[in-house]
N, C-alpha and C positions, 0 to 999 in steps of 0.2 A: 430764954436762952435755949431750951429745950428743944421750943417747936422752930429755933432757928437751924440747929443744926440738923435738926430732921427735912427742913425746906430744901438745907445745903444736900444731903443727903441723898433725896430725892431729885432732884435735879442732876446731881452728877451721875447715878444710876441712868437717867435715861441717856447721859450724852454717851457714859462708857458703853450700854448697850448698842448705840450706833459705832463707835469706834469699834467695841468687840466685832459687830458685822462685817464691818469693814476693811478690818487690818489683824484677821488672824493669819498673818502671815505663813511663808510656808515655812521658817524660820523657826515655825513649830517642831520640825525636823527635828532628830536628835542632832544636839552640837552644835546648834548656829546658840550663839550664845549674844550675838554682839546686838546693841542696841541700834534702831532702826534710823534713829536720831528724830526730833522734831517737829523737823519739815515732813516726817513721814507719820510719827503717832500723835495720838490725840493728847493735847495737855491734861486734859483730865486725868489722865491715870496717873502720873505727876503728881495730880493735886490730891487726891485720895492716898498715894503712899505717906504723902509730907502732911497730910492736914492734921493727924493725930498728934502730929506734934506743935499744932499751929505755924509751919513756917511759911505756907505760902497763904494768901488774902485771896478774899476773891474776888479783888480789884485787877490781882496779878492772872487770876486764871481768865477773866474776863478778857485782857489784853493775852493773854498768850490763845484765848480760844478765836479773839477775832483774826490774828494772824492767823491761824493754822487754817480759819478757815476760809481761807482766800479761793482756796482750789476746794476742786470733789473732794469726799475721803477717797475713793477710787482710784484717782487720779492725780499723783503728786508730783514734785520737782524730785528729779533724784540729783543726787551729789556725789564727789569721789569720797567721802565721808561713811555711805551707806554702803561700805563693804560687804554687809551682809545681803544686801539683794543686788549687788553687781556679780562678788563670789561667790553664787547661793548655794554654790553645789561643797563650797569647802568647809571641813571644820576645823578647829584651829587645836592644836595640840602641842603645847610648845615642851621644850625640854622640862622634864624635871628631875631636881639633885637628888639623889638616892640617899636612904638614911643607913645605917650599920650600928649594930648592937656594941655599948661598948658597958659593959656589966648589968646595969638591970635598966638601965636609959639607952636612947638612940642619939647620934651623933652622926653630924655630916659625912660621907662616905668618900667625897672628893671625885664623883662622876656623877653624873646626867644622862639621865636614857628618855628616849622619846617612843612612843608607843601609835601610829600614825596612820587613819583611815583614811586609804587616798582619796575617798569624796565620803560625806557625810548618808549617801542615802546610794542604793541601787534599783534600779527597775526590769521591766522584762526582758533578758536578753542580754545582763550585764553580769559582772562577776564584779567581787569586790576584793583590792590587795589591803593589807595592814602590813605597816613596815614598822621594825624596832630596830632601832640602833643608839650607841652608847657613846659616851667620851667622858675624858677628863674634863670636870667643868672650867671652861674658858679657855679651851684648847678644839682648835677644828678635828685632830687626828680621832677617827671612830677607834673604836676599840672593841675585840673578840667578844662575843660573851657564849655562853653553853646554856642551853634552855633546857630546860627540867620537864613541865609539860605548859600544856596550853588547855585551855578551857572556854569549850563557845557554849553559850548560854541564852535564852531564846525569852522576850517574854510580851506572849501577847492578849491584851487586857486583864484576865483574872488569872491567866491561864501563863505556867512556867512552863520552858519545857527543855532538854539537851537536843545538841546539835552534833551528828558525826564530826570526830574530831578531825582536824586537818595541823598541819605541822608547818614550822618557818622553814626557809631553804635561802643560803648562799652561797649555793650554786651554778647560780646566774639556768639555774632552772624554774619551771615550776612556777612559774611569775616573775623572777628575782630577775633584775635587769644586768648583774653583772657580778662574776664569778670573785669571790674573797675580797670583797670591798665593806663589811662588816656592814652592810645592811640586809637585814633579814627580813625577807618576803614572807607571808603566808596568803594565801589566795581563800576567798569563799565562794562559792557555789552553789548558789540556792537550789535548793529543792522549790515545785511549784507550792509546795506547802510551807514552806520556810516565810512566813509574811509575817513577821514580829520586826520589833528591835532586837537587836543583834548585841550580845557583852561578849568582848573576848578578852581572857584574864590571859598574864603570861606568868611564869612563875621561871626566876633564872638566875645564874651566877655571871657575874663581871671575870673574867678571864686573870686582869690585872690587877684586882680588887684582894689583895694580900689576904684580906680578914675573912673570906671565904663565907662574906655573908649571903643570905640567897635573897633575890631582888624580885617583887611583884608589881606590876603594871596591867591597869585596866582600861578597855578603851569601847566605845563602842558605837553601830552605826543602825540605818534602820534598811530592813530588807523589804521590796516590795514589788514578786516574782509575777507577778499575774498582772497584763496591764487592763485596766479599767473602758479607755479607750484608747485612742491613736490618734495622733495629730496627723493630717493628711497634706502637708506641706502646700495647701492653697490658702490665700489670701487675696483680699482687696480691700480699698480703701476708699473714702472720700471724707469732704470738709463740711462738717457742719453747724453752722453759729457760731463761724473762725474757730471752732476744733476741729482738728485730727480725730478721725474714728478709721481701724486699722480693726478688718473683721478676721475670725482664723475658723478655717474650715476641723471639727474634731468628729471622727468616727467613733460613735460610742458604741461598746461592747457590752455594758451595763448601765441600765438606765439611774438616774436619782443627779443629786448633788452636786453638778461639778466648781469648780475655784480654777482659771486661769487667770496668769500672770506674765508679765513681761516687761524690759526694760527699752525705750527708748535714746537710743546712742545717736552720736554725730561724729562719727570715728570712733575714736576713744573718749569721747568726752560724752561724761550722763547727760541726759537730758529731762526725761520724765519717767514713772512707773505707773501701771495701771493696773489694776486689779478688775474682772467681772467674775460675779457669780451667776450659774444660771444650771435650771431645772433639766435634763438632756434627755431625750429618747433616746430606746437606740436606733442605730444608725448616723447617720451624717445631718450635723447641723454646722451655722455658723454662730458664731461668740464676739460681740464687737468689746472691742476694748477701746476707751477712750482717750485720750491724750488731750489735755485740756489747753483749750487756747492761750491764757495766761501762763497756764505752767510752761511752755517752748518761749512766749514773749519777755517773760522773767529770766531764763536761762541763757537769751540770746542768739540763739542758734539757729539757721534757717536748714530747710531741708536741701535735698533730699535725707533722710535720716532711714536708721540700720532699726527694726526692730528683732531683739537679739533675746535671748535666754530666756525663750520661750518654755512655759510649765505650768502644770497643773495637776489637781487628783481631786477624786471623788471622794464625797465625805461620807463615812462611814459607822461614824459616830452613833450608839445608839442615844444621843442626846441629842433629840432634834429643839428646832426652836419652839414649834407649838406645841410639843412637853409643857414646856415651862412657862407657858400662858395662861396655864389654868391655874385654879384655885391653888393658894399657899400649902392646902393637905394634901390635894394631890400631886403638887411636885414635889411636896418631902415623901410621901410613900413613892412616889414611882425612882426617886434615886435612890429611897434604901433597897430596894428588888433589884436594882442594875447588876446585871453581871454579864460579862463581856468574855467573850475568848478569841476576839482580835483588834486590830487596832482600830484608831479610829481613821484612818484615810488610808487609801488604795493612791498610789502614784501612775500618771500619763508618763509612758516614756519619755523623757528629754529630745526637743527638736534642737538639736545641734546648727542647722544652718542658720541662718539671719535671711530674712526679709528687707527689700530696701525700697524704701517708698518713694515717689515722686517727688520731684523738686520745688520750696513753697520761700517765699520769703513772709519775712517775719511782719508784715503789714497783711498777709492772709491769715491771721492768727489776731482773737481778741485778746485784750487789755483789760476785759473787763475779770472784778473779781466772780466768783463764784456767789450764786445766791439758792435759796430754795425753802418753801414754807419750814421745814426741815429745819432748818438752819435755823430763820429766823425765829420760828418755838424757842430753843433751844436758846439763847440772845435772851430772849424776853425771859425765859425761867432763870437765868441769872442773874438779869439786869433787877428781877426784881429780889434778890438777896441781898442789894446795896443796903 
C-alpha cells in the first residue's frame, strides 16, 4: 500500500511540475483570487488537494487528465467563465458589513464599506486610484464618512518598508472623479523605487453611524515602476499544422526570463489563451504564441479574430528551476540562505490595443487533439497505477 502511494505520489509530482511550468499564471498578481476553471489548470492539482482525503480515484484523474489534455498546456480554450484571464487587470473587492462594539462583543453595524483598487497591478508610467465608499447595507445611497488616517505599507521579499503618505479626496480633485458623491479617491504615485506590493490600511468613522465606532479597511495592489521591457506594437502571423501562431515583436530592456500572455477573441466572444515563455536578450526579439488548432475548432469561431490583452513580465524570482534540480541537500540548503529584497516579477507595460488577424475559416484549423512524448510519459505513469 505504501510503495503504492509513493508510485501515486510520484507520478502526480511530475505532471504538476509540468502544469507548474505552464500555468503560473499572472493571476499570481495580488487579488486575482478567482479560479482559472478546468479547461485551463491541470487536474492534477485537484487530485492532490482531495486525494488525502481519498475522494477522487485515479480512474477519475486518469479521465479528467485525458480531457484536459486534448490541447497544449500553452495553449487552451478560454470561456466567458475564466474571468480571471479575460478581466486580468481587475481585482474584486466587494462590499463588506462593518462590525461595532457593543460591550465587550462585536455586532453588526448596519453599513458596508468597500475599499477598491481600480486595477489590481500598476506599471511604468501608471498611477494607481483606491476608492472607499460606504452605505447602509442594502441600500444604493453612499454615505459621508470622516477618515482618521491612512497607511501605505510596502513589502518586498524580506524586506518591509513605509510609503509617503497620501490622503483620500472628494473633491472631485486629486483623482476623484466627482465633487460630494461620497466616494473617496486616493491616488498612488510610485517612486522608481516603489516595486513591492502595495497595503493601504484606512482607518475611519461612518458619518451616520450613531455609535461613533471607528471603522478599518485594508486593501491592496502590486506596484511595478521600472518597465522590464516594452512591447513594440508589431506583429505577424501564420498557420501552422492547422494552428494559429500570432508572433509579438518585445523590446527588452533587461535580459533573463520572460512569460507572455494573451487572449484570443471573436468580438466579445473568448476563443482561446496562450501562454510562451522564453529566454530574451536585450533588445528586440519576437515571441510566438500559439493558438492551437483544435482549441478555435472546439470553440467554433472563424476568424478574422482580435488578439487582445496582451501582457507579460520578467521573472525575477531568486528561485530559478535549475536550483532545484540538484541534490535534495542542496535544495534544502540553498532555500534556507534565500533572502530576497524584491519581488519576484518585474511587469511589461500593458499593450492596450488589439491586434486583428486575417480571415480563416474553421476547415484551416485541425481537429486533431494534442499529442507529445510528454504527454504520452505522463498517460503510461498513470495508466500504470491502475
Amino acid at each position: 500500500m505504501n510503495q503504492n502511494k509513493r508510485l501515486i505520489a510520484a507520478a502526480i509530482a511530475g505532471i504538476v511540475l509540468l502544469a507548474a511550468s505552464a500555468f503560473a499564471l499572472l493571476s499570481a498578481d495580488p487579488g486575482q483570487e478567482h479560479s482559472p476553471g478546468r479547461s485551463l489548470a491541470d487536474p492534477s492539482e485537484e487530485f492532490i488537494e482531495s486525494s488525502e482525503h481519498s475522494s477522487v480515484s485515479v480512474e477519475r484523474l486518469i479521465d479528467d487528465y485525458r480531457e484536459w489534455a486534448q490541447y497544449p498546456p500553452n495553449s487552451r480554450p478560454l470561456l466567458p467563465e475564466h474571468v480571471d484571464v479575460l478581466d486580468y487587470r481587475k481585482i474584486a473587492a466587494p462590499p463588506q458589513r462593518m462590525p461595532r462594539r457593543d460591550g465587550d462583543s462585536f455586532r453588526d453595524s448596519g453599513f458596508s464599506c468597500q475599499l477598491q483598487p481600480e486595477r489590481h497591478s500598476l506599471t511604468e508610467g501608471e498611477e494607481m486610484r483606491v476608492f472607499l465608499s460606504c452605505m447602509k447595507t442594502g441600500q444604493p445611497e453612499r454615505q459621508s464618512v470622516r477618515i482618521k488616517e491612512v497607511k501605505l505599507e510596502a513589502s518586498a521579499g524580506d524586506k518591509k518598508f513605509r510609503l509617503p503618505q497620501a490622503a483620500f479626496s472628494d473633491a472631485g480633485d486629486k483623482g476623484d472623479d466627482a465633487s460630494g458623491d461620497s466616494v473617496y479617491t486616493m491616488v498612488f504615485r510610485p517612486r522608481a523605487s516603489d516595486w513591492a506590493d502595495v497595503y493601504v490600511t484606512v482607518n475611519f468613522w461612518i458619518e451616520a453611524d450613531q455609535s461613533g465606532f471607528q471603522h478599518s479597511l485594508s486593501t491592496h495592489f502590486f506596484s511595478s515602476p521600472v518597465a522590464p521591457a516594452r512591447f513594440t506594437g508589431q506583429f505577424r502571423e501564420k498557420l501552422v499544422e492547422g494552428s494559429l501562431v500570432v508572433s509579438v515583436e518585445v523590446n527588452a530592456l533587461k535580459p533573463g526570463s520572460y512569460t507572455l500572455e494573451a487572449n484570443l477573441m471573436k468580438g466579445e466572444v473568448p476563443v482561446g489563451y496562450a501562454r510562451q515563455d522564453a529566454e530574451l536578450p536585450i533588445g528586440k526579439s519576437w515571441v510566438d504564441l500559439l493558438y492551437y488548432g483544435k482549441v478555435i475548432r472546439d470553440r467554433e469561431q472563424a476568424g478574422p479574430f482580435e488578439l487582445a490583452g496582451l501582457r507579460g513580465a520578467l521573472s525575477t524570482d531568486v528561485i530559478q528551476p535549475a536550483m532545484l534540480s540538484r541534490s535534495p541537500a542542496e535544495v534544502e540548503a540553498f532555500l534556507a540562505s534565500i533572502r530576497s529584497e524584491h519581488p519576484n516579477r518585474m511587469l511589461i507595460p500593458y499593450l492596450d490595443s488589439a491586434y486583428k488577424t486575417s480571415a480563416y475559416s474553421l476547415s484551416d484549423f485541425t481537429s486533431r487533439e494534442y499529442d507529445s512524448p510528454e504527454k504520452q510519459q505522463r498517460m503510461d505513469d498513470l495508466l500504470a497505477l491502475r
